[in-house]
Every structure is written in C-alpha cells, then in structure tokens.
N, CA, C and O atoms as a Maestro MAE file, in Angstrom:
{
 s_m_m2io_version
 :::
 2.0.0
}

f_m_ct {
 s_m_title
 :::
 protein
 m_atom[332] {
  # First column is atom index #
  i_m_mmod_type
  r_m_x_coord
  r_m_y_coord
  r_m_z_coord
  i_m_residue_number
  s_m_chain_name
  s_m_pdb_residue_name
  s_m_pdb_atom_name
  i_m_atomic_number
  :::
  1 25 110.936 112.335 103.263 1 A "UNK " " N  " 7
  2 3 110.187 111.589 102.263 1 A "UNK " " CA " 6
  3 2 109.569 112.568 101.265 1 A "UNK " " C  " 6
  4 15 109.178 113.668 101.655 1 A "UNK " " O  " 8
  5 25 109.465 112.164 99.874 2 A "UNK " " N  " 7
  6 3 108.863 113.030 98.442 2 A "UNK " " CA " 6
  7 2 107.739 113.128 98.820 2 A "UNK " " C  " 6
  8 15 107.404 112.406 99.759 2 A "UNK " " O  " 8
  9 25 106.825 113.989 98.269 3 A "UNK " " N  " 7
  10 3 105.607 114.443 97.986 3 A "UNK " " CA " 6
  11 2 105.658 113.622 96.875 3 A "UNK " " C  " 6
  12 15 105.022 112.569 96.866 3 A "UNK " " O  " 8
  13 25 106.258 113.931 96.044 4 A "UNK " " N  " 7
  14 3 106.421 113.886 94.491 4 A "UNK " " CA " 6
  15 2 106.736 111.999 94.327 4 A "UNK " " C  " 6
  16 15 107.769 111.382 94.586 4 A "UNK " " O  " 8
  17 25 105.778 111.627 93.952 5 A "UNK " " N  " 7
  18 3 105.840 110.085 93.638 5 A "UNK " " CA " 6
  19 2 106.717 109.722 92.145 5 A "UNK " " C  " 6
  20 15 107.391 108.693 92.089 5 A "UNK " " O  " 8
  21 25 106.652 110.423 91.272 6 A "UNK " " N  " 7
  22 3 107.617 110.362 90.381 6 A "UNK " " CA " 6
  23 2 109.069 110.279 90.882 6 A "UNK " " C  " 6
  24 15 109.643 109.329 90.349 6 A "UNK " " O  " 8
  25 25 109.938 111.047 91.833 7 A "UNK " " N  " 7
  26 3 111.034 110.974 92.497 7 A "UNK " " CA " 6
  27 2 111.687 109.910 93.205 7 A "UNK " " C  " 6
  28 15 112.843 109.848 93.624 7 A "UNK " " O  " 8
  29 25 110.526 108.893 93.278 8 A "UNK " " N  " 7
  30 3 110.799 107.924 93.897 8 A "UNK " " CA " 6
  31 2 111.955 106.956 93.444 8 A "UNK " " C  " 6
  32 15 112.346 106.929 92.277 8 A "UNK " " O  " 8
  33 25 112.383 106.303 94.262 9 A "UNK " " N  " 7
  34 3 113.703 105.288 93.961 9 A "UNK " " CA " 6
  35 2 113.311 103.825 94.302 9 A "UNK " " C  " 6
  36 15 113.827 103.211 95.236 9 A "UNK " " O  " 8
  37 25 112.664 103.474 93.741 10 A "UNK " " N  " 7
  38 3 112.414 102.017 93.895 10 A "UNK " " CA " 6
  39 2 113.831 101.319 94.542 10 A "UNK " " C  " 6
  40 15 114.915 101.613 94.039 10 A "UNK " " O  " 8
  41 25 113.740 100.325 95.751 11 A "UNK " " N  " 7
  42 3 114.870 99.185 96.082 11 A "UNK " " CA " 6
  43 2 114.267 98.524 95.232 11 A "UNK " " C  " 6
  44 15 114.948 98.643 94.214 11 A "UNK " " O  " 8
  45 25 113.265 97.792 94.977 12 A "UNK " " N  " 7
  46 3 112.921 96.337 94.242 12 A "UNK " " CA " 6
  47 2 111.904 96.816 93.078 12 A "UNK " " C  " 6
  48 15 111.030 97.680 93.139 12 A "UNK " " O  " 8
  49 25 112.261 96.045 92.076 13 A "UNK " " N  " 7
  50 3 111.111 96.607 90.745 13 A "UNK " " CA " 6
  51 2 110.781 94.747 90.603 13 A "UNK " " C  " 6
  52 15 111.533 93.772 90.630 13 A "UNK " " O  " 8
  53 25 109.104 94.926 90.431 14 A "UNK " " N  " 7
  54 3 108.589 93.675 89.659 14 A "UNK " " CA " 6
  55 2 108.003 94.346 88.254 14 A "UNK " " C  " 6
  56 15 107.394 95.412 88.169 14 A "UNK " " O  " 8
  57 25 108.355 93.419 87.153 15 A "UNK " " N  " 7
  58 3 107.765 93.689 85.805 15 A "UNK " " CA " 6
  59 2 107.135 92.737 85.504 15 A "UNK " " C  " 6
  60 15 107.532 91.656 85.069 15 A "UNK " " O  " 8
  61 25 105.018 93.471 85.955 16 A "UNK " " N  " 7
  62 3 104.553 92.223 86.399 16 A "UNK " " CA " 6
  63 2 103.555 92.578 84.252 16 A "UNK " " C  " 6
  64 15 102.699 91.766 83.900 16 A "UNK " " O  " 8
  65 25 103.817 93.413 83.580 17 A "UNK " " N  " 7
  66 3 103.280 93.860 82.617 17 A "UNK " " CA " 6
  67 2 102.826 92.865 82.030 17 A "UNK " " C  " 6
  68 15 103.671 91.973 81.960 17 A "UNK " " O  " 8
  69 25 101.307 92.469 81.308 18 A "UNK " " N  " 7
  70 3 101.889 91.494 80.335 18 A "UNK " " CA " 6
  71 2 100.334 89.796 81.379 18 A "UNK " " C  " 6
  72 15 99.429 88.990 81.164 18 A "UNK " " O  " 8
  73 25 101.244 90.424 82.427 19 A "UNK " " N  " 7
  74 3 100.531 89.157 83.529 19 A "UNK " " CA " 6
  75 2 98.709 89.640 83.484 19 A "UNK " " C  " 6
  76 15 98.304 90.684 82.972 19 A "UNK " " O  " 8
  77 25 97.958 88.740 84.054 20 A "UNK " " N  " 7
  78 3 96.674 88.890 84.131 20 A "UNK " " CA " 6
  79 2 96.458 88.661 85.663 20 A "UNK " " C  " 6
  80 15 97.460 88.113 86.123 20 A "UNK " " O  " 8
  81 25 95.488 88.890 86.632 21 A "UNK " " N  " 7
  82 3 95.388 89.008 87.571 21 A "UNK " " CA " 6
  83 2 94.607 87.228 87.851 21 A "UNK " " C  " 6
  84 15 93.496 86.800 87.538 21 A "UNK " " O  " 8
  85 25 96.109 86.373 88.756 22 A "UNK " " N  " 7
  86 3 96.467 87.490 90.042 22 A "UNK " " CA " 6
  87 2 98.072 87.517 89.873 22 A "UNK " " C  " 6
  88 15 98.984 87.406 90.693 22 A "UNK " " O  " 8
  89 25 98.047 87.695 88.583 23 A "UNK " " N  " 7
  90 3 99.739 87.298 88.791 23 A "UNK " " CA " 6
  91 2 100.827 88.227 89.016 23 A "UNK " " C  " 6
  92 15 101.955 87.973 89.438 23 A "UNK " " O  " 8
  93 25 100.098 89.862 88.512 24 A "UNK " " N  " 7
  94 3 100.671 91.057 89.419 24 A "UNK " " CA " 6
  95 2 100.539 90.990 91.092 24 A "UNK " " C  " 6
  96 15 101.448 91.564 91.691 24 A "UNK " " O  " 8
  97 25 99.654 90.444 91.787 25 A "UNK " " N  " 7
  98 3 99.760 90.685 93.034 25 A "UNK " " CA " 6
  99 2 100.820 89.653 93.655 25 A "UNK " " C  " 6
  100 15 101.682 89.959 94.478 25 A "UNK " " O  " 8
  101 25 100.549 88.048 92.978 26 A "UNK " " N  " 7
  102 3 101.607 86.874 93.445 26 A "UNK " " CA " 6
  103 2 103.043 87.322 93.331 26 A "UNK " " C  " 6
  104 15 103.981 87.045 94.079 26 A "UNK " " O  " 8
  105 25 103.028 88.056 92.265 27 A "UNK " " N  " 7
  106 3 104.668 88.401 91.808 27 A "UNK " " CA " 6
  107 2 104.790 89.476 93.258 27 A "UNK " " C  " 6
  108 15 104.997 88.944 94.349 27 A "UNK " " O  " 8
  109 25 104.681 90.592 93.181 28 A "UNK " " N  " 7
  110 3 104.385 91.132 94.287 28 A "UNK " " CA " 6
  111 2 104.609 90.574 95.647 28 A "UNK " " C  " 6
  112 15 105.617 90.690 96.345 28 A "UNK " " O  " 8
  113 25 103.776 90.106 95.841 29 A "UNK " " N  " 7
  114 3 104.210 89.333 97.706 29 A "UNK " " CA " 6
  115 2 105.457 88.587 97.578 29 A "UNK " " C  " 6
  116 15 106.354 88.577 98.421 29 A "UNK " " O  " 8
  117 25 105.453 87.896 96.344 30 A "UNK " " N  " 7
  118 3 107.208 87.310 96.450 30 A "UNK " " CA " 6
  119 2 108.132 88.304 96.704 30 A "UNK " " C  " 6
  120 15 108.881 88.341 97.681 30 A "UNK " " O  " 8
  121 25 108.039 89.415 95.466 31 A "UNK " " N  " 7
  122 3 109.330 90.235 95.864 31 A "UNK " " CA " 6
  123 2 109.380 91.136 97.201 31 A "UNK " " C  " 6
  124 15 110.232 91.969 97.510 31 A "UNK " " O  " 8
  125 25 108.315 90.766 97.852 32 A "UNK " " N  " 7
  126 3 108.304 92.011 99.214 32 A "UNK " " CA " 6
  127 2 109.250 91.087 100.232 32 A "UNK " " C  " 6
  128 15 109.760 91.560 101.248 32 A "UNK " " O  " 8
  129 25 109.410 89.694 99.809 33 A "UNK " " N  " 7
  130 3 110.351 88.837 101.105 33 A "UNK " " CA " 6
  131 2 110.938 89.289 101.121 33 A "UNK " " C  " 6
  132 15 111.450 89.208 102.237 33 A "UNK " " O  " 8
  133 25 111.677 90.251 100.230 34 A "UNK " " N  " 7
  134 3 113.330 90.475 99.359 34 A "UNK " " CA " 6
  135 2 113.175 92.033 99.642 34 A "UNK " " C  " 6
  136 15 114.130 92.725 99.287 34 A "UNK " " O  " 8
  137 25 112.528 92.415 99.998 35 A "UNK " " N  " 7
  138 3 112.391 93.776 100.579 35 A "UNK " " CA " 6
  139 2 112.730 93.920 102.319 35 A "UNK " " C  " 6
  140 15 112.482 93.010 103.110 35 A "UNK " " O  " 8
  141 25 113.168 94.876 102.601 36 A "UNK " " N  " 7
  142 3 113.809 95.374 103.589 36 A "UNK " " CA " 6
  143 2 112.496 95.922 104.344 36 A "UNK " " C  " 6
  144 15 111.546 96.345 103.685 36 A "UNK " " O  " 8
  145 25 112.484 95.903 105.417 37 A "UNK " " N  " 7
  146 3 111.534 97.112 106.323 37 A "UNK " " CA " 6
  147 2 111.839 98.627 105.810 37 A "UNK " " C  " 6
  148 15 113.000 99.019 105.923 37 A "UNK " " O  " 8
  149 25 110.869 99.497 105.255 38 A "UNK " " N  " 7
  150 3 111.232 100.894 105.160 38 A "UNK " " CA " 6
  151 2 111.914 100.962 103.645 38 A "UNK " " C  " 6
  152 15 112.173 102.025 103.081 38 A "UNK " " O  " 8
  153 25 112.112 99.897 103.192 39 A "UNK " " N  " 7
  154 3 112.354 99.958 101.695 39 A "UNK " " CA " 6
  155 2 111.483 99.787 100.458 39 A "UNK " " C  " 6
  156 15 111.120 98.616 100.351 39 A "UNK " " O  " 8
  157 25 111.093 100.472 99.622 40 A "UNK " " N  " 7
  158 3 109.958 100.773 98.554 40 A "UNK " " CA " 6
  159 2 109.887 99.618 97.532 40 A "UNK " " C  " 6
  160 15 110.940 99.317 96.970 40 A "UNK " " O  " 8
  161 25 109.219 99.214 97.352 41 A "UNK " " N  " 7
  162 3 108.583 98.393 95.955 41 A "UNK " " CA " 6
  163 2 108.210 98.714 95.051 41 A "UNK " " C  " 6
  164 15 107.649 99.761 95.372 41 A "UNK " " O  " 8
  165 25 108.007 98.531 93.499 42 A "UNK " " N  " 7
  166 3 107.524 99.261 92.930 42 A "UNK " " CA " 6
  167 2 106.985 97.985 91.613 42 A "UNK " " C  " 6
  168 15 107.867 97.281 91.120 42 A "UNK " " O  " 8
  169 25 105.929 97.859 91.283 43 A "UNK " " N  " 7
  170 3 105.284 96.620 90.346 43 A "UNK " " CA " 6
  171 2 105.047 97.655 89.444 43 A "UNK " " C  " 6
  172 15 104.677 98.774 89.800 43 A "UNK " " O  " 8
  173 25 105.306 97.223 87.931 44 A "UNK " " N  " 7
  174 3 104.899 97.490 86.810 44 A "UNK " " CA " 6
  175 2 103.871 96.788 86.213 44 A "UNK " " C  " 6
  176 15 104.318 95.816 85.604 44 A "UNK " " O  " 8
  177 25 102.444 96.914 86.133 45 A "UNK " " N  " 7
  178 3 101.325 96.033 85.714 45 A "UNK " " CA " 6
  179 2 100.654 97.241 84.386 45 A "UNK " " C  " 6
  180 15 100.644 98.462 84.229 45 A "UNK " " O  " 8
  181 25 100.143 95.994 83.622 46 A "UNK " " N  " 7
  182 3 99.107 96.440 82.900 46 A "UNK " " CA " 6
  183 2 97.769 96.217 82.593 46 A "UNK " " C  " 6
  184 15 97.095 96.471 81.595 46 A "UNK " " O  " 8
  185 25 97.420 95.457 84.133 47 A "UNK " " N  " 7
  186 3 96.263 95.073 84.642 47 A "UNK " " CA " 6
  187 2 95.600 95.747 85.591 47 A "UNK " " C  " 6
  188 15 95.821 95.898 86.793 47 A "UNK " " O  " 8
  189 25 94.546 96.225 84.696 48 A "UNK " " N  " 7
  190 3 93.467 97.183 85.440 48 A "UNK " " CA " 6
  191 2 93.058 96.217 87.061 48 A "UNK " " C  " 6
  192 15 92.686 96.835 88.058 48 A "UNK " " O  " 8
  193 25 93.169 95.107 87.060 49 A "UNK " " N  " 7
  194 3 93.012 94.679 88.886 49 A "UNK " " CA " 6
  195 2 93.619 95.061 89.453 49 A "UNK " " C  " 6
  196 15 93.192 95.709 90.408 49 A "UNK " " O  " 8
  197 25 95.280 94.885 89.201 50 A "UNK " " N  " 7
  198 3 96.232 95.559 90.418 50 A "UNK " " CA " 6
  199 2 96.151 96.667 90.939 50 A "UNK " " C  " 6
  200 15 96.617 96.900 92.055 50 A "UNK " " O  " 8
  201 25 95.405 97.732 90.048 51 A "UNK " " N  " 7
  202 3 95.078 99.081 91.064 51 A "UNK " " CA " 6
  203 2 94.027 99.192 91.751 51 A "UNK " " C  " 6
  204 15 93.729 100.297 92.204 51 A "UNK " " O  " 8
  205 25 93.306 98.182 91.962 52 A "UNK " " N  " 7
  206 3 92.583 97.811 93.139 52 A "UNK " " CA " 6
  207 2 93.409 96.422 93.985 52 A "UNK " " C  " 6
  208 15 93.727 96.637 95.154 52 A "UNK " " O  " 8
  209 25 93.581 95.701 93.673 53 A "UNK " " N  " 7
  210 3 94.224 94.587 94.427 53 A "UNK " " CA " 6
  211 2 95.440 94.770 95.391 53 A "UNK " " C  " 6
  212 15 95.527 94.301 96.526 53 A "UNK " " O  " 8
  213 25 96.342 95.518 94.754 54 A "UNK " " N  " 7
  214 3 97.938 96.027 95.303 54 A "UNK " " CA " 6
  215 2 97.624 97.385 96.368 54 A "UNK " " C  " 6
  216 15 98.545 97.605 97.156 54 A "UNK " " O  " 8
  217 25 96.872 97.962 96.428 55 A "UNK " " N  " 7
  218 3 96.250 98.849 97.654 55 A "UNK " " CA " 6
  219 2 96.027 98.151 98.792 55 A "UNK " " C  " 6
  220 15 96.550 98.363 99.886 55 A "UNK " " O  " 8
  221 25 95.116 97.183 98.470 56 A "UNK " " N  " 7
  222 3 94.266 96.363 99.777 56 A "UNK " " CA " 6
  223 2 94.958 95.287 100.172 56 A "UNK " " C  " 6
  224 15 94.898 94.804 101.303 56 A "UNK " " O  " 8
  225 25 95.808 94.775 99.018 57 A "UNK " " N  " 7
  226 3 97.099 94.023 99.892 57 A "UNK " " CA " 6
  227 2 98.018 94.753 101.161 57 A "UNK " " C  " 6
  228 15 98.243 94.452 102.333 57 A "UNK " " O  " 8
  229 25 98.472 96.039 100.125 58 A "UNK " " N  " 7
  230 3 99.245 96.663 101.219 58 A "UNK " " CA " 6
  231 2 98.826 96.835 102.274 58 A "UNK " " C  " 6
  232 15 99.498 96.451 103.231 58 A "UNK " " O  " 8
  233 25 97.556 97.478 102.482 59 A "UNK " " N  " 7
  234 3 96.622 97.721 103.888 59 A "UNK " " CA " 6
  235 2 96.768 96.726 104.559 59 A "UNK " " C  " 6
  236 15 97.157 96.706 105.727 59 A "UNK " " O  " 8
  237 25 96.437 95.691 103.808 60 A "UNK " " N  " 7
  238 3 96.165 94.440 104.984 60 A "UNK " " CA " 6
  239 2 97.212 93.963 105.579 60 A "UNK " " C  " 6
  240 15 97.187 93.375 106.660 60 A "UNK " " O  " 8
  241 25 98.510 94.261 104.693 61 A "UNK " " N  " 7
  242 3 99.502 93.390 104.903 61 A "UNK " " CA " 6
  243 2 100.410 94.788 106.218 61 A "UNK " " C  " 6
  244 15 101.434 94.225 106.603 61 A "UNK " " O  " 8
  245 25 100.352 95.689 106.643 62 A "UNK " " N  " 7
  246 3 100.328 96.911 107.307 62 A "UNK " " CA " 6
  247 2 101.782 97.601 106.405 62 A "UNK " " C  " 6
  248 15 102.728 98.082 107.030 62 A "UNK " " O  " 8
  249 25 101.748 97.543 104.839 63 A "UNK " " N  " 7
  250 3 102.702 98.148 104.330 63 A "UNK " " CA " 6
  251 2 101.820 99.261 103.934 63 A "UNK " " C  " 6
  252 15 100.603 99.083 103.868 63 A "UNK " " O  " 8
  253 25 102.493 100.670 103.601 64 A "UNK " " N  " 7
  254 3 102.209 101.922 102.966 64 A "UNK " " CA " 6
  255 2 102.216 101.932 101.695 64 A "UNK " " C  " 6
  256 15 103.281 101.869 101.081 64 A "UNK " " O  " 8
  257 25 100.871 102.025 100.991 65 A "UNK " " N  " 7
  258 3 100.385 102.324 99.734 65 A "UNK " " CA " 6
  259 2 100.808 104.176 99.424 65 A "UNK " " C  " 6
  260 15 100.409 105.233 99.913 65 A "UNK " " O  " 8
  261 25 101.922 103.756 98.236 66 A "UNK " " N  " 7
  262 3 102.975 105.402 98.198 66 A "UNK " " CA " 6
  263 2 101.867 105.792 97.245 66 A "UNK " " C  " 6
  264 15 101.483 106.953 97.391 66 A "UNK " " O  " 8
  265 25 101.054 104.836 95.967 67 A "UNK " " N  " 7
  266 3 100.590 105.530 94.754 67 A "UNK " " CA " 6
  267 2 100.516 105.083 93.793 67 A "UNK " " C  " 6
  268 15 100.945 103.938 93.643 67 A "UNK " " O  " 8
  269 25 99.954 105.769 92.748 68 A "UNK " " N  " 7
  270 3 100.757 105.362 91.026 68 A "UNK " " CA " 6
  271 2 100.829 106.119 90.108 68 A "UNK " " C  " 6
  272 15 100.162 107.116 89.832 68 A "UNK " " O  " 8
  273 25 101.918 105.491 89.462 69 A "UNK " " N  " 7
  274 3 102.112 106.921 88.644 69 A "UNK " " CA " 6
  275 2 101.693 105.892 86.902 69 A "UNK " " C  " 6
  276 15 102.097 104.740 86.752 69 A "UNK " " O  " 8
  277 25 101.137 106.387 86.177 70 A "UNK " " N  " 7
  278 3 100.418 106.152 84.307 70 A "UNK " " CA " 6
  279 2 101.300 106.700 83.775 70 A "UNK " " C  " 6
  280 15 101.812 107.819 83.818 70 A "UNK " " O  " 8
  281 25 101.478 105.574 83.128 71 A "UNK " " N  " 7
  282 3 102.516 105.690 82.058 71 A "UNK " " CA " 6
  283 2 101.955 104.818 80.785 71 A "UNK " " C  " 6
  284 15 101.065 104.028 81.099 71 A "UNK " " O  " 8
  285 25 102.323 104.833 79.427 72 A "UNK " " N  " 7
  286 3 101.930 104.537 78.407 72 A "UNK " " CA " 6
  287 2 101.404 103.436 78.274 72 A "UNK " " C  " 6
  288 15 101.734 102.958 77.189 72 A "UNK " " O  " 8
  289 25 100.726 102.769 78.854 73 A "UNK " " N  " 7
  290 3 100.491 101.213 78.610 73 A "UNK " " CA " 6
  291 2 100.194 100.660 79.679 73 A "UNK " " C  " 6
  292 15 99.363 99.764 79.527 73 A "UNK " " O  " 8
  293 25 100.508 100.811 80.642 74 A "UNK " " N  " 7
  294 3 100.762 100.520 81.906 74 A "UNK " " CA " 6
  295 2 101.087 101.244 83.652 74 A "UNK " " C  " 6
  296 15 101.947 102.114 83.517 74 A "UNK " " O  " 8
  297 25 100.820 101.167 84.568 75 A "UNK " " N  " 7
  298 3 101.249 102.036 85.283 75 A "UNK " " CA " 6
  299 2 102.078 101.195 86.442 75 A "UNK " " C  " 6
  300 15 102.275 99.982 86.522 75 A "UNK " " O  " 8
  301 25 102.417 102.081 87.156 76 A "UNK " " N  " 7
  302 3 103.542 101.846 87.993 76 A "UNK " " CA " 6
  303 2 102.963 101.352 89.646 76 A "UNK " " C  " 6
  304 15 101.824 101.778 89.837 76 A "UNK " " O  " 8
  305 25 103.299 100.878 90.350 77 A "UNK " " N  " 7
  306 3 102.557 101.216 91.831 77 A "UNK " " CA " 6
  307 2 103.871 100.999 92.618 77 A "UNK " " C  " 6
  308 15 104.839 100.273 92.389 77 A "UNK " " O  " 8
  309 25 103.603 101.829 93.582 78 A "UNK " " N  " 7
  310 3 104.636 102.300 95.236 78 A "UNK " " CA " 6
  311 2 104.190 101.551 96.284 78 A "UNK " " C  " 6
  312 15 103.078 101.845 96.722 78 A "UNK " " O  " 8
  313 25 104.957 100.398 96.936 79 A "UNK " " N  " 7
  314 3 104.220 100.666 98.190 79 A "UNK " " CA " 6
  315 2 105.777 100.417 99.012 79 A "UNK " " C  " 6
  316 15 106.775 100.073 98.379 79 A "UNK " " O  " 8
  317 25 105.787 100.631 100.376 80 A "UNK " " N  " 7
  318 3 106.829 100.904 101.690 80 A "UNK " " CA " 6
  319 2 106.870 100.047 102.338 80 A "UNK " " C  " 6
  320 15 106.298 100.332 103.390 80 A "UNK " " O  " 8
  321 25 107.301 98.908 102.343 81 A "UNK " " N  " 7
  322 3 107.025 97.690 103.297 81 A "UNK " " CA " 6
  323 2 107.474 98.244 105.022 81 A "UNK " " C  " 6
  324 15 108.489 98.754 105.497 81 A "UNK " " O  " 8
  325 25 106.421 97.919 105.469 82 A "UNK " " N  " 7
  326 3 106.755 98.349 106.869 82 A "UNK " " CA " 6
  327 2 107.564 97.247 107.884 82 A "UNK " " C  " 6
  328 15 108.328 96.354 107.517 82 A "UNK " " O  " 8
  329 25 107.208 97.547 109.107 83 A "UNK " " N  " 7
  330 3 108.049 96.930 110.040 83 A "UNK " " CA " 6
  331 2 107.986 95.271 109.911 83 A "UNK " " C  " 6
  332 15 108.666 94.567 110.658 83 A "UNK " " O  " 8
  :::
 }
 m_bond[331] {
  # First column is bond index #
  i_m_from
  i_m_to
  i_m_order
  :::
  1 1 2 1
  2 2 3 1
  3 3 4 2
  4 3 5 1
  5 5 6 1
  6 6 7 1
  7 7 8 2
  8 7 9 1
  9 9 10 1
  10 10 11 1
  11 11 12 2
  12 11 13 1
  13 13 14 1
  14 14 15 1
  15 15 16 2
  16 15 17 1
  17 17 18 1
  18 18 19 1
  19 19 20 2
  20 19 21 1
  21 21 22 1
  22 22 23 1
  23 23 24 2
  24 23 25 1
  25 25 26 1
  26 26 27 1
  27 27 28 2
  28 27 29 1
  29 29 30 1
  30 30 31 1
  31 31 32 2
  32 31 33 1
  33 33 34 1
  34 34 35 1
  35 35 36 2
  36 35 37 1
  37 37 38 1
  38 38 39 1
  39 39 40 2
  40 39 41 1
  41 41 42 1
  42 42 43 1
  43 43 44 2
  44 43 45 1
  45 45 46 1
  46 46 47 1
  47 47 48 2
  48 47 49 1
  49 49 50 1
  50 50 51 1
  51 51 52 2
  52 51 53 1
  53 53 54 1
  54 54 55 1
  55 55 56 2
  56 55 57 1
  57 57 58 1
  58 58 59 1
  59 59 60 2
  60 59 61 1
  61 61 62 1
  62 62 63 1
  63 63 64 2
  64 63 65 1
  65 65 66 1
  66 66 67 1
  67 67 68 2
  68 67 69 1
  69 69 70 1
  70 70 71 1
  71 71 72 2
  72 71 73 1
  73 73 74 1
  74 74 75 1
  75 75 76 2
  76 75 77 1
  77 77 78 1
  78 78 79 1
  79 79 80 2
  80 79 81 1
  81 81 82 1
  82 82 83 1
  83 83 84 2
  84 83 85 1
  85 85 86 1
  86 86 87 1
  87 87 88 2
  88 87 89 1
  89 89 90 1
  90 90 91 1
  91 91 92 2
  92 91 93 1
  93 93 94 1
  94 94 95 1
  95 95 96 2
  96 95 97 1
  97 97 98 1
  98 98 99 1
  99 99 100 2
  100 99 101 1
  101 101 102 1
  102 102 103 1
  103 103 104 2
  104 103 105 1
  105 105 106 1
  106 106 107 1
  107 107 108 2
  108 107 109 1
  109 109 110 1
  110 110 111 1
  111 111 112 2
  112 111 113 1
  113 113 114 1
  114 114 115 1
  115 115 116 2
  116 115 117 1
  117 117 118 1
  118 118 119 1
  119 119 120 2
  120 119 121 1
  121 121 122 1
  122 122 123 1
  123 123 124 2
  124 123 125 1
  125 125 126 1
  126 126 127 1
  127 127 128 2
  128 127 129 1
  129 129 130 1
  130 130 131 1
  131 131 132 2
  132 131 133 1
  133 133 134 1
  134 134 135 1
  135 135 136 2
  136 135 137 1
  137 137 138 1
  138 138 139 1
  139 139 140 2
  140 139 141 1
  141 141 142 1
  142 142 143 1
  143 143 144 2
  144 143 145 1
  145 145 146 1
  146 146 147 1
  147 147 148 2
  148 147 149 1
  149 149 150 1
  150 150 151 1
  151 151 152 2
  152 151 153 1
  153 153 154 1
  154 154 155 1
  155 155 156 2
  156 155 157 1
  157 157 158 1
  158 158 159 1
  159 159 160 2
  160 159 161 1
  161 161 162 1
  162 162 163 1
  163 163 164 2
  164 163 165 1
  165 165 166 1
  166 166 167 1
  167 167 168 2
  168 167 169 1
  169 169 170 1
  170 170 171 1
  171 171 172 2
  172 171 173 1
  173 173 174 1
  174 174 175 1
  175 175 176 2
  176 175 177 1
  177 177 178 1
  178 178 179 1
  179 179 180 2
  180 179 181 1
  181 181 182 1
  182 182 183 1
  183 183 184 2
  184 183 185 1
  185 185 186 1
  186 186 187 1
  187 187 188 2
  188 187 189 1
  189 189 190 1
  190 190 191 1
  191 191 192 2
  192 191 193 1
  193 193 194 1
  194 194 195 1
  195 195 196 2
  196 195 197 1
  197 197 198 1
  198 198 199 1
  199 199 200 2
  200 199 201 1
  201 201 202 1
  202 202 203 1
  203 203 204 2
  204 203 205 1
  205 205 206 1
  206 206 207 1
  207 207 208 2
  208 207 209 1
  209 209 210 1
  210 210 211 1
  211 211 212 2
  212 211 213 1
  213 213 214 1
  214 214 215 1
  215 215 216 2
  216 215 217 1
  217 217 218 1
  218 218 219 1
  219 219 220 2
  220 219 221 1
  221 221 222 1
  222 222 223 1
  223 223 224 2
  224 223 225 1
  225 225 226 1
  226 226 227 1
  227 227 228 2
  228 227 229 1
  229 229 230 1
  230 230 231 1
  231 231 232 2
  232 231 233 1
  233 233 234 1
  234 234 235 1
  235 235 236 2
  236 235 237 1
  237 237 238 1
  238 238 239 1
  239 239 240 2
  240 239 241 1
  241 241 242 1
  242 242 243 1
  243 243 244 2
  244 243 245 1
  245 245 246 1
  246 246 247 1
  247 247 248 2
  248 247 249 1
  249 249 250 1
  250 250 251 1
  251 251 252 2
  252 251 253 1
  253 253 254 1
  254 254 255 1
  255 255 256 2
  256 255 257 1
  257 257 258 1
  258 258 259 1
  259 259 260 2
  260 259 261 1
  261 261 262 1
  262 262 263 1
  263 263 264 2
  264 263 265 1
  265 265 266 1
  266 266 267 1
  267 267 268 2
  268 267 269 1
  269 269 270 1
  270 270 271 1
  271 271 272 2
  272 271 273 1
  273 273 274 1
  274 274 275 1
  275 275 276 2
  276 275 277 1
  277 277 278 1
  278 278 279 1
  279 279 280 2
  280 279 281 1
  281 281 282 1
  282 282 283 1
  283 283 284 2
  284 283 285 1
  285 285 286 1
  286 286 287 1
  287 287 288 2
  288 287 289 1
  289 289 290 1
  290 290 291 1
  291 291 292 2
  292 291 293 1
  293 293 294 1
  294 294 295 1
  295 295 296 2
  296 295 297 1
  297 297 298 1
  298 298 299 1
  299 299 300 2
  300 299 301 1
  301 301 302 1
  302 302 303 1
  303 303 304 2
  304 303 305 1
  305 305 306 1
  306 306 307 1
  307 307 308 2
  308 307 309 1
  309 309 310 1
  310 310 311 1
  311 311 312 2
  312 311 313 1
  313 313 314 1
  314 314 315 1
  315 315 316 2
  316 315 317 1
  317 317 318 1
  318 318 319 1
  319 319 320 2
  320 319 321 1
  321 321 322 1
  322 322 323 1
  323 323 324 2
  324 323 325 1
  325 325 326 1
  326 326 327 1
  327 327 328 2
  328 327 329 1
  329 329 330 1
  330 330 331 1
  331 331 332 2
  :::
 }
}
C-alpha cells in the first residue's frame, strides 16, 4: 500500500462537486454498495462538510479513512471499504 495518497487508484469515483451537504455523504454510501471489500473510493466534493462528515462515516461504518488530497476548487477524499 502508498504512503503517497496522490498515487492512489480509485475502483469507484463519486462526483459529488457542486452538491451541498448531505448530498456528498448520500452519494457516497450509495456508491460504497458497488464497492468491493479492500477496494478504494474516492468522492470529489466541494463542500467544506464532507471533510468532516466522510471521516466519521468511514469510522463508523469500520471502512479506512486513506485522506485528501486539494485540488482547485474542490478536494478529493480516499476511503478503503473494509470487510
């Protein structure tokens, strides 16, 4: 596994940009059905909630919060859906 969170390979991308909260996190739990155990997610938001909201989902939900990476407008978030 990367150190380097930029390297990452998203299986599933949501492009939740644009949305207001909670509609980055709803989009989110949908596409994690569609996620594999051990396979990465990756939401594109430009809502300052999701980088608090999409952490404490993952926790709760027992998936691995990878990060985020800022990018122009918007940032990116990682998480690892677990078992």
């Amino acid at each position: 596994m990367t150190s380097d969170i930029s390297l990452l390979k998203a299986d599933k991308i949501v492009d939740a940009r644009g949305m207001s909260c909670p509609g980055p996190l709803l989009a989110a739990k949908k596409a994690m059905t569609e996620v594999k155990p051990g396979q990465v997610l990756e939401v594109k938001s430009s809502d300052a909630g999701t980088l608090r909201d999409l952490p404490l989902w993952a926790n709760k939900m027992g998936y691995a919060f990878l990060g985020i990476l800022e990018e122009s407008g918007y940032t990116r978030i990682f998480v690892r859906k677990g078992k």
